[in-house]
VOBA-1610 file (N, C-alpha, C; in pm, whole numbers, padded with zeros to 5 digits, always signed):
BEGIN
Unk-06398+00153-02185Unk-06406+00297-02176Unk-06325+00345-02056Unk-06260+00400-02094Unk-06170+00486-01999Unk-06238+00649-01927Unk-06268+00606-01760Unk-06301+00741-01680Unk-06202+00842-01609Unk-06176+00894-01634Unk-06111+01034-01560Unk-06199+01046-01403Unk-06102+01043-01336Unk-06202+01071-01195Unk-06151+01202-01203Unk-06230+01315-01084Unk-06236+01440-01134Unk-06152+01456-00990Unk-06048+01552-01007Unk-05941+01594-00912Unk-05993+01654-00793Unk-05903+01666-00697Unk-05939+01727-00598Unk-05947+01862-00581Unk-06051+01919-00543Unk-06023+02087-00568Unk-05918+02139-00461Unk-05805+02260-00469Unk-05774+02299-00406Unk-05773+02457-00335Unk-05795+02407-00192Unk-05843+02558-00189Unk-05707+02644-00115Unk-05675+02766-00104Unk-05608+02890-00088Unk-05695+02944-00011Unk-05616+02968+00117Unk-05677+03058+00229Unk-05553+03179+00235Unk-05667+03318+00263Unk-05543+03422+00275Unk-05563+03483+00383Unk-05490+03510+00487Unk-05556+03574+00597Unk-05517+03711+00570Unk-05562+03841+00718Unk-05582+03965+00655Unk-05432+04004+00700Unk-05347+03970+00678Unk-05229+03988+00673Unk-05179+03945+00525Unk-05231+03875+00489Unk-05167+03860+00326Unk-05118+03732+00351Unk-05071+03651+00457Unk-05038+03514+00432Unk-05122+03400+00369Unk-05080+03355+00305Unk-05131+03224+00175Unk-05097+03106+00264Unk-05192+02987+00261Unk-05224+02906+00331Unk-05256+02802+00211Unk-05206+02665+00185Unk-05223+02564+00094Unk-05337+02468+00132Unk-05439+02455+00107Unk-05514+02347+00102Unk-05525+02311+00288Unk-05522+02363+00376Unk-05614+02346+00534Unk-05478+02362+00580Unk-05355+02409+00523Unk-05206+02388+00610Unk-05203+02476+00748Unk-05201+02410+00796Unk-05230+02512+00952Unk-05097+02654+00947Unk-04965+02640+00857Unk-04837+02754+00867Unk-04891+02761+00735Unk-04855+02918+00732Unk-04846+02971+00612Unk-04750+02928+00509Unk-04751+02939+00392Unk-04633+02903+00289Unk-04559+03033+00357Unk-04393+03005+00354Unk-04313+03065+00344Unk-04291+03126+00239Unk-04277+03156+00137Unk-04218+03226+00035Unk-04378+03257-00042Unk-04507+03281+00029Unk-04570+03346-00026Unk-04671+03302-00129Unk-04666+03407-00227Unk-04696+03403-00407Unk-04623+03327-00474Unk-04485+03329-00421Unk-04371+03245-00506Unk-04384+03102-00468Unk-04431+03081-00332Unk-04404+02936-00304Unk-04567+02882-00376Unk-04669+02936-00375Unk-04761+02915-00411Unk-04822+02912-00561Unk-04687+02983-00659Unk-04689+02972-00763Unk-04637+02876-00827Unk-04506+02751-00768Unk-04488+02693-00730Unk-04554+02550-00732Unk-04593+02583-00645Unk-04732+02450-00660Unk-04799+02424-00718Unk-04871+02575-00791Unk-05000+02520-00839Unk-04935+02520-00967Unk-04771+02541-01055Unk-04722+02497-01153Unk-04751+02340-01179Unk-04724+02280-01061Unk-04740+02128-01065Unk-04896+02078-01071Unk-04993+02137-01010Unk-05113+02124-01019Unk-05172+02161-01173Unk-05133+02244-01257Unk-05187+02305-01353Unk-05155+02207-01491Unk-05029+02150-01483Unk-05002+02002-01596Unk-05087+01901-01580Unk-05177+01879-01480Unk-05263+01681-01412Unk-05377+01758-01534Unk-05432+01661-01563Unk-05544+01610-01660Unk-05624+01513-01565Unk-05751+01578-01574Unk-05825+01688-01521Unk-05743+01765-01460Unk-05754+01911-01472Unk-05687+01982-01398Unk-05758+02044-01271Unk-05749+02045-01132Unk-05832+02073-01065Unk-05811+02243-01055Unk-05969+02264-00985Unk-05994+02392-00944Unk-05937+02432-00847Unk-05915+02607-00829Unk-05850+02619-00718Unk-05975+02737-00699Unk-06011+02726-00532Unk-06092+02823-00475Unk-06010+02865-00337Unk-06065+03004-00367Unk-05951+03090-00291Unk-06039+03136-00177Unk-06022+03122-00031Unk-06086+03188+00057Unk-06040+03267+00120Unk-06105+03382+00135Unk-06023+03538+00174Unk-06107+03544+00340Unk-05981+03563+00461Unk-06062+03595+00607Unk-06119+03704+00528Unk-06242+03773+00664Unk-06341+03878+00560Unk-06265+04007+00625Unk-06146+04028+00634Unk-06103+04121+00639Unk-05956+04161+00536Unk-05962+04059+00478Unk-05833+04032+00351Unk-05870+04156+00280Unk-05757+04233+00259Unk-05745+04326+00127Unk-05705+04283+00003Unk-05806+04298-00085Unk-05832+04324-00211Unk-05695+04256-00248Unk-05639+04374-00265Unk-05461+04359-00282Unk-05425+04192-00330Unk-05420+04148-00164Unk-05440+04013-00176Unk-05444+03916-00226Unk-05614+03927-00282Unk-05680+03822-00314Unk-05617+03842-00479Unk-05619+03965-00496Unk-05586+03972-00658Unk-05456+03949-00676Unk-05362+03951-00561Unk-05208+03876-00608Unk-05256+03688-00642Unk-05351+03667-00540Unk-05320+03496-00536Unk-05421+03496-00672Unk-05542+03556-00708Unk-05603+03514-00880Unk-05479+03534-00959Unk-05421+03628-00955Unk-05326+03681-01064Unk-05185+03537-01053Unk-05167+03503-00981Unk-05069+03392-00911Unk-05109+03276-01032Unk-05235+03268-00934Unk-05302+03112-01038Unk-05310+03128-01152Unk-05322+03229-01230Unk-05380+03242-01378Unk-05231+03230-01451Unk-05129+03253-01377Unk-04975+03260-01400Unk-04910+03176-01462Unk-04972+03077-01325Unk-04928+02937-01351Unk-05017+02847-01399Unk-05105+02892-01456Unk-05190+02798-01588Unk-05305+02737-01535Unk-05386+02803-01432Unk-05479+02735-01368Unk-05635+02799-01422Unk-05699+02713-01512Unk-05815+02788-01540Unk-05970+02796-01514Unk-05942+02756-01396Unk-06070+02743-01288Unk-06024+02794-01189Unk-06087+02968-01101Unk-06049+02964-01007Unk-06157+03039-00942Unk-06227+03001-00821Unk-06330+03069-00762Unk-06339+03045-00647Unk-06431+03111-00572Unk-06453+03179-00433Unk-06525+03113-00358Unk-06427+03038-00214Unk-06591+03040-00143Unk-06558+03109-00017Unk-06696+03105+00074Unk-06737+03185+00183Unk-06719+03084+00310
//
């Protein structure tokens, strides 16, 4: 019997400037939405496909957070949720 181990989740930090942050990267992605759309293109083909949870500083605008959901859902990611 063949097991699938279950992927690593990745999380998206946005600070209240709007910069997107990959998985604990201390610099922001450079190119944003684009560089981050990007990535999670490559993340969204693996079987299991992992989750992506997006953490917003608590002063992030809206704006934001709904570019990086709208980002992920883009690029084919269909798990994506929030933590605190």
């Amino acid at each position: 019997q063949i097991y699938k181990t279950k992927p690593e989740n990745i999380t998206v930090s946005i600070n209240k400037d709007g910069d997107v942050y990959w998985n604990g990267m201390m610099k922001p992605l450079p190119g944003g939405t684009e560089d981050l759309f990007d990535r999670l293109k490559v993340e969204a083909v693996k079987v299991p496909q992992p989750e992506v949870h997006i953490r917003g500083d608590q002063n992030v605008r809206y704006e934001f957070v709904g570019k990086t959901i709208l980002t992920a859902q883009r690029a084919g990611i269909a798990k994506v949720g929030f933590v605190i």
